[in-house]
C-alpha positions, 0 to 999 in steps of 0.5 A: 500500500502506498504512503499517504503524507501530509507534508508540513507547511513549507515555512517551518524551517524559518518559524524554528529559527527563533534567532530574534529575527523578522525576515529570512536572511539569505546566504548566497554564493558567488563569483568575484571579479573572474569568479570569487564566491560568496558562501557560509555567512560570517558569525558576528563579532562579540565586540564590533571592532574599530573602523579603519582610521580612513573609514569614518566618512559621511553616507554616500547617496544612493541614486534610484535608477531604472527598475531591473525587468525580469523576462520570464520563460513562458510556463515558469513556475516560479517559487515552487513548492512540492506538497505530496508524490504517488506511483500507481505503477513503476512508470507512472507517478504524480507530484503536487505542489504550488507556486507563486508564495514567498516564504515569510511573504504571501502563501502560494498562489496557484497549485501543479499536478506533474504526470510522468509516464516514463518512471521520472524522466519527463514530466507534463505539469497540469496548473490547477487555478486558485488551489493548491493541492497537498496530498494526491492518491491514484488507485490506477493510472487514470483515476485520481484523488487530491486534497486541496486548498483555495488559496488566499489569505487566513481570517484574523486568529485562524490557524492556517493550514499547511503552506499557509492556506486558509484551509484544506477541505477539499477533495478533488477527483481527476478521471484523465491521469491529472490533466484535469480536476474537479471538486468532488467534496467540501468538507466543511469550514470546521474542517483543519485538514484532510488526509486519503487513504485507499479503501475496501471494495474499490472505495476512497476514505477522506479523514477529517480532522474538524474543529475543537472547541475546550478539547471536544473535536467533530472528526469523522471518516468520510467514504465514496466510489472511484467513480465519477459524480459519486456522493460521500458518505459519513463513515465514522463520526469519531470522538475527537480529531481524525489525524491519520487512518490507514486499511490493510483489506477490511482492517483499518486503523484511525489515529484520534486526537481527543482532549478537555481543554487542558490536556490533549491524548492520542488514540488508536482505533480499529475496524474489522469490518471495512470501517462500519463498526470502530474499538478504541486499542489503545492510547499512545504513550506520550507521557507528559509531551501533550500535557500543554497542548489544549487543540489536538486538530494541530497535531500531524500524524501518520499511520502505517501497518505492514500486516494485521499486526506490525503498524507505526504511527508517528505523532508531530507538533510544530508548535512544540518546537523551540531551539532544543529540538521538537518536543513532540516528534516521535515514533511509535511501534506496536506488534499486536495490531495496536493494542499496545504501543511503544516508541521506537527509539531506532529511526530518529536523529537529535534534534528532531523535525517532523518524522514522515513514514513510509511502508510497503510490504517488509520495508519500513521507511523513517526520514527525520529531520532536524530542527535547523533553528537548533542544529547544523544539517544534515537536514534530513536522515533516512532510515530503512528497514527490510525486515518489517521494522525490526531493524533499522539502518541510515539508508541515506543523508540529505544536506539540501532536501528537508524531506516532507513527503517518502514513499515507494515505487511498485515494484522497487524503489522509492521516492522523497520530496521536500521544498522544490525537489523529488528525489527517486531512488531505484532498486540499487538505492540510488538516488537522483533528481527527478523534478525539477531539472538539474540545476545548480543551488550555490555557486556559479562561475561562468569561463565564457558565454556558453560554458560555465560551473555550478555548485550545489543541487537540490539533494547534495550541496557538494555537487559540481554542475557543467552548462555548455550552452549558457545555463539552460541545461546542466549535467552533474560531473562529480561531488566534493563528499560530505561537504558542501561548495562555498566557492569556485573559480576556473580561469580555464575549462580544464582549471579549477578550484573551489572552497568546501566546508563542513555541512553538518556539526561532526567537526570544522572541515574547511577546505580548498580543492582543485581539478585539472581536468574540468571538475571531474576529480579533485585534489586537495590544495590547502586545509583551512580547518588545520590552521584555524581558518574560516570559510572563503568567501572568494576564490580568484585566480588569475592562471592555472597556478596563481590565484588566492583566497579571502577568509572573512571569518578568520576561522574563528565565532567571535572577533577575529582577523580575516586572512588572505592566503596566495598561491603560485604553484597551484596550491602546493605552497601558500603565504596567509597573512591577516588582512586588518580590521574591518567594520562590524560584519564583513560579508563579502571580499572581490578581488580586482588584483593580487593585492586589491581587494572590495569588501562589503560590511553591514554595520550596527545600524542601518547602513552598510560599508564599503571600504578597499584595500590596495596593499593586500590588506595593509590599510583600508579606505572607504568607498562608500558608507551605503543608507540601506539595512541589509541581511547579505551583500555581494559584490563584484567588480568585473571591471575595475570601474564597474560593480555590481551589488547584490543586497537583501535589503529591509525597507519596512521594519517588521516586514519581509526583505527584497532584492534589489540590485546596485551598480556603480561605474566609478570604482565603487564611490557612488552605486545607482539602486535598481528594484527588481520588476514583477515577478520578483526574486524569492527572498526565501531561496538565495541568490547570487551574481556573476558577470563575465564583463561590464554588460554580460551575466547572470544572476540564480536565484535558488535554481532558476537562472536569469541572464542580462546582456546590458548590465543588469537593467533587463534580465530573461530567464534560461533555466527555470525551476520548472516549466509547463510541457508544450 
């Protein structure tokens, strides 16, 4: 039987940072001046230091210019996210999701439905107007069910639903394979969330959480045919919130929330008889994790039974989230059909984040994630087991998929989906990138018009990607194992070095890399973690063999000196010296010359800085002393005249930020603001820059690609996160 999950609302992981901030702070990545990158964000100073003597200078004014057009790909759907996947058969499958949100901003404006034919390789993707669905089902390759949710706005005081829908208490029915839908049920207003599960005698169930007032919830199972035009039925009016149920042929289980107010409680129940008569089992042991928890409708739970007698449930809580970890994220296991129930300590990680559950035949599938407002990644852990759940091993890590949604492919295989990606693994457990196409999430370094480099994909943020026709298509030509690119640089095709880091909190690894052979293998070229050293926020050679590197954070989380490290003999010996004190926050470093370097700062205020040095580091001026507040500033300079910002700017306090680009042709003394045009840049996702010249380049912004022949004042997608088929 096929996993039915209700993936969590895609602004989680921004809710449970908890850092005392408003907005999301991007961090992104690029190219200085021939390619330096920016990577990892600086840790602040405990002691904001000193600005250099010649820094103290009056704000420079910052002239509004053009606005920057954005030409878009017919069909693109920009800021997408995916909500649920199902395979009626190895060959065809199904995603959802929706478009069009930000997050911290507006929910999602409009839902996909994609079919593939083709088990992945292609996909035709459907729009579904004003709805967005969050769980799909197809007991064949034609026949359909999603559960949905009109977009717009929640009333004051309301709880939304998942992805910041007002509610989901549709259910829609497709009779063509996706390419069409229509509302077959409204649950109701009193409705907080739905959930599908297949069903005796050709039937579907809907189970509907309801409402709760002083803890008394009105959930129900709801029952009808395949067949189109079919009218549901009340199955099981329920004594509290139906949170999950699943069938195993007329055996069926039910997961209830109930509670007086006070203290809420999670209940299993049973039926023998294709759900007409229910048994209360058991109630799971969640000792005093629910003792705080008045509202049981918002607890997320999955239900899961290999046989009569082997079942799982996982219990969920968003809202018991804080900096330690989810108090309430848990497994629970039961061996006699669910009469009693015990936590399964084995698939779970620290930290933990939503457990989303998966079961087919003898394999029980477990991927928990962390709460990223408390740890380091990876983000998400897949547990596997192949013996009906008595053992469980790490089947897979994933540093960039924030798994919401796991399941398994008939007849071998599996798939994962979280934010904007689907994952596949086959039957050898590899995995691979389905949807959207591959492209790159960090950095991008661009040798000339058609050929460039990526860093980062939607699963792996070691991955290094190839363009050869400018960024419209990319190929993956190898990974940097266990960490993750912060930087990259080629000055030739064959030529190249990145910097890489650590992803996850098992240690400091920092690390600069090279290839002689066009990113297919690499070596190592110098350790930065064995000397203290930071993370580089630039990588810039001028050969194969003579270039540097510029460590902002020193290496350190408090105050320390940054460093430039210089190489002629392509790594094999380096000279590192510290590079001075700068302003409160140093973000980013370009690189116009051996010894001349741009770095960006935001201060203790609302502005940000500029200053140069032109002795490698000796002494510092100050270019320019910006009125704007920002979270990231990238800089570039692919001229010595011509720069370009990138800066995630705060214009209204207390609301999201925005990106907006800023130019100079003065060497940096005075920059021209320009805010992008409709549709504009997702402040959820990072975003980075990369000029070949003063005219040409490119600008990603999470992995969709836009490109610019004039500078920066009109920019046209060439490889969008997805697109509509022809």
């Amino acid at each position: 039987m096929r996993s039915r999950v209700l993936v969590c609302t895609f602004a989680a992981i921004l809710l449970l940072g908890g850092c005392g901030t408003n907005a999301v702070h991007p961090s992104g990545a690029q190219k200085q001046s021939k390619s330096p990158t920016q990577g990892t964000t600086p840790k602040k100073p405990t002691q904001p230091p000193t600005t250099p003597s010649t820094g103290n200078a009056s704000p420079s004014r910052l002239a509004s210019g053009h606005p920057a057009s954005m030409q878009a790909l017919p069909g693109t759907l920009p800021g997408l996210t995916l909500t649920d996947a199902d395979f009626a058969t190895a060959q065809d499958g199904w995603i959802s999701g929706g478009y069009g949100g930000q997050i911290g901003g507006p929910s999602l404006s409009d839902g996909i439905v994609a079919r593939t034919t083709d088990g992945g390789g292609s996909w035709q993707v459907a729009r579904l107007p004003g709805l967005v669905p969050t769980q799909i089902l197809f007991p064949n390759a034609e026949t359909g069910f999603a559960v949905a949710g009109h977009v717009g706005e929640p009333t004051a005081g309301a709880i939304p639903g998942p992805f910041g829908l007002p509610e989901v208490n549709l259910v829609l029915r497709s009779g063509d394979g996706g390419r069409s839908w229509s509302t077959v049920l409204n649950a109701g207003s009193d409705v907080t969330g739905l959930s599908l599960t297949t069903a005796p005698s050709g039937k579907v169930w809907a189970a509907a959480s309801g409402s709760c007032s002083n803890g008394e919830c009105s959930g129900k199972i709801l029952s009808a045919s395949h067949e189109p035009g079919a009218s549901w039925s009340t199955l099981w009016t329920a004594p509290g919130a139906v949170l999950a149920v699943t069938t195993q042929g007329q055996q069926a289980w039910a997961v209830v929330g109930s509670g007086d107010g006070k203290v809420s409680t999670a209940q299993v129940y049973s039926s023998a008889d294709g759900g007409a008569h229910w048994t209360k089992l058991a109630t799971l042991p969640t000792g005093d994790e629910l003792s705080f928890f008045a509202d049981p409708s918002q607890l997320h739970s999955q239900v899961e039974f290999t046989d009569a007698q082997d079942g799982w449930v996982t219990l969920y809580s968003l809202q018991s989230c804080a900096m330690h970890g989810c108090g309430i994220s848990d497994v629970y296991r039961t061996t006699d059909g669910g009469r009693t129930w015990t936590k399964d300590t084995a698939p779970t990680v620290g930290c933990e984040f939503q457990p989303v559950l998966a079961a087919s035949g003898e394999e029980v599938a477990v991927a928990q994630g962390v709460n990223l407002g408390a740890c380091q990644g990876p983000e998400g852990t897949l547990f596997l087991s192949q013996d009906g759940g008595g053992a469980f091993h790490v089947a897979q890590r994933w540093q960039n998929l924030d798994v919401g949604a796991l399941g398994f492919v008939p007849g071998g295989g599996m798939w994962a989906l979280g934010g904007g990606a689907l994952a596949l693994a086959g039957v050898d457990g590899t995995w691979h990138q389905s949807f959207p196409a591959l492209a790159p999430v960090g950095s991008i370094d661009f040798v000339n018009a058609s050929d460039g480099f990526g860093a980062g994909d939607a699963l792996d943020p070691g991955a290094i990607l190839r363009t050869s026709d400018g960024g419209r298509t990319w190929q993956e030509i190898s990974t940097v194992p266990n960490l993750g690119v912060n930087a990259l640089d080629f000055p030739t095709l064959q030529d190249g070095y990145v910097s890489a880091g650590s992803v996850d909190a098992e240690g400091h690894v920092s690390e600069l890399l090279r290839t002689t052979n066009g990113g297919r293998t690499w070596t190592k070229a110098y350790d930065l973690s064995a000397g203290g050293g930071g993370v580089p926020v630039a990588v810039q050679f001028f050969s194969a063999s003579t270039g540097l590197f510029v460590d902002l954070e020193g290496g350190c989380y408090t105050s320390c000196t940054p460093e430039v490290g210089k190489t002629q003999d392509g790594g094999k010996t380096w000279r590192v010296s510290p590079l001075g004190t700068m302003p409160y926050y140093p973000q980013d470093a370009s690189v116009l010359g051996p010894d001349r370097y741009v770095v960006a700062s935001s201060t203790s205020g609302n502005a940000s800085w500029l200053g140069q040095t032109a002795d490698g580091g000796k002494t510092w001026t100050t270019l320019a002393t910006l009125p704007i507040q920002s979270a990231t500033l990238q800089t570039q300079f692919p001229t010595p005249e011509d720069g370009y910002m990138l800066a995630f700017v705060f214009k209204t306090p207390g609301q999201p930020g925005e990106y907006e680009l800023l130019t100079t042709s003065d060497r940096g003394k005075t920059w021209t603001q320009h805010a992008f045009t409709t549709p504009v840049l997702f402040g959820g996702t990072p975003a980075t820059i990369d000029f070949l010249d003063a005219k040409q380049g490119w600008l990603l912004n999470g992995s969709a690609l836009w490109s610019t022949q004039d500078g920066g004042l009109t920019w046209t997608e060439v490889h969008a996160l997805a697109e509509l088929e022809p």
